[in-house]
C-alpha positions in Angstrom: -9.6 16.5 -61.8 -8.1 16.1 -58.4 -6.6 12.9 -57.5 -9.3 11.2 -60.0 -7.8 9.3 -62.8 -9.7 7.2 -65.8 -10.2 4.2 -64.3 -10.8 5.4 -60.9 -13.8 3.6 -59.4 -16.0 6.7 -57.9 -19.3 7.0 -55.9 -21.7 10.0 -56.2 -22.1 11.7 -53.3 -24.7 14.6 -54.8 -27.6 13.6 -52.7 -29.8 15.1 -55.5 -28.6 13.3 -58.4 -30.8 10.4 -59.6 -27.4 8.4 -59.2 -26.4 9.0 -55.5 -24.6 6.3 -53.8 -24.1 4.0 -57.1 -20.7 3.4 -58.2 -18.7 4.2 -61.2 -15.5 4.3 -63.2 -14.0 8.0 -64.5 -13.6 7.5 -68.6 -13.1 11.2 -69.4 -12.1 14.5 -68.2 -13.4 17.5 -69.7 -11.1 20.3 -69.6 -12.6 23.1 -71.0 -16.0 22.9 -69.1 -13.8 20.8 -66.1 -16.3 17.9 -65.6 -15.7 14.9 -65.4 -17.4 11.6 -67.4 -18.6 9.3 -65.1 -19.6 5.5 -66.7 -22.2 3.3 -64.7 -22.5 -0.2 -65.7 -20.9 0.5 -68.8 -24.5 1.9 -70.6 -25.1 4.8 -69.1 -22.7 7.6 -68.3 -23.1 10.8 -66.9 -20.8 14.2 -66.1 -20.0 15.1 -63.0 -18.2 17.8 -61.2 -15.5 16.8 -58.7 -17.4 18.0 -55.7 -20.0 15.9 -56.7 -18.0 12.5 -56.7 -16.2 10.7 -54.0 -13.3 7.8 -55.0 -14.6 4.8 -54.0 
């Protein structure tokens, strides 16, 4: 998970996701596929990989 932490305010920096450039709080790390839960606006959430996500 990198230097991410739940609660870490993150932006997407995937130009190719629907969600590019909106910004975000980490609420869950998933070990065993190693993604990473990404809340926007606190309705909809979406995972991310960490190469995928910039802290913001």
């Amino acid at each position: 998970m990198g230097d991410l932490k739940i609660g870490t305010m993150v932006t997407v920096s995937d130009e190719n996701d629907a969600m590019h450039k909106q910004i975000g709080a980490v609420v869950y790390y998933d070990k065993k596929r190693g993604k990473i839960l990404v809340r926007f606006g606190g309705v909809e959430q979406f995972y991310y990989t960490l190469n995928q996500l910039e802290e913001y």
